[in-house]
N, C-alpha and C positions, 0 to 999 in steps of 0.2 A: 504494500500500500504506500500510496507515496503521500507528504502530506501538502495541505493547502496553507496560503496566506495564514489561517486561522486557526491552524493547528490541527484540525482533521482529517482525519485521513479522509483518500480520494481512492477506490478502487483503481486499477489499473489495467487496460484492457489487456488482450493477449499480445497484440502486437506490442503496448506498450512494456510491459514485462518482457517479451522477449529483445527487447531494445534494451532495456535496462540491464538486463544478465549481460549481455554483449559490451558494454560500456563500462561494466564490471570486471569481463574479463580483459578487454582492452586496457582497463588503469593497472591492472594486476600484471601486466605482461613485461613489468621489466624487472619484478623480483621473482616472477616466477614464468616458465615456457608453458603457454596455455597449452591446455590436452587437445589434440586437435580431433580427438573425438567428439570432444563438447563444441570445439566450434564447429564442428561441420552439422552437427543435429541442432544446435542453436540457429545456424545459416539456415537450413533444411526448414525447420518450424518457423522461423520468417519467412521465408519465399512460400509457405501453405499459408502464411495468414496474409499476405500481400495479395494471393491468386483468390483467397475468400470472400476478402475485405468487396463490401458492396463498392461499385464502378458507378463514381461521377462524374455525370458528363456534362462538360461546360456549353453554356450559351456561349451564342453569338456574342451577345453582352458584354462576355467576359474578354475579348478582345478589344472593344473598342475604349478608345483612352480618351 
């Protein structure tokens, strides 16, 4: 759980979790050689939550400046 401006916790979706463990093992990587088991299953479970994640699609709108 990560927390907010006001001290509570905020659920964290799956992508965000798996973003998080990732950025964890990334700060971790220079006293320790990440297992590259976990990063390839932590890579693996991002790329199944990015292919899941509902697909928005922009207006025209969203081009014009």
């Amino acid at each position: 759980m990560a927390k907010s401006g006001g001290g509570e916790p905020i659920p964290l979706s799956r992508f965000g979790a798996l973003v998080a463990q990732l950025e964890s093992v990334v700060a971790s990587a220079r006293q320790k050689t990440p297992d590259a088991l976990l990063c390839f299953d932590l890579l693996s479970e991002l790329s199944s939550a990015i292919d899941e994640a509902p697909k928005v699609r922009p207006s025209p709108a969203d081009f014009i400046s």
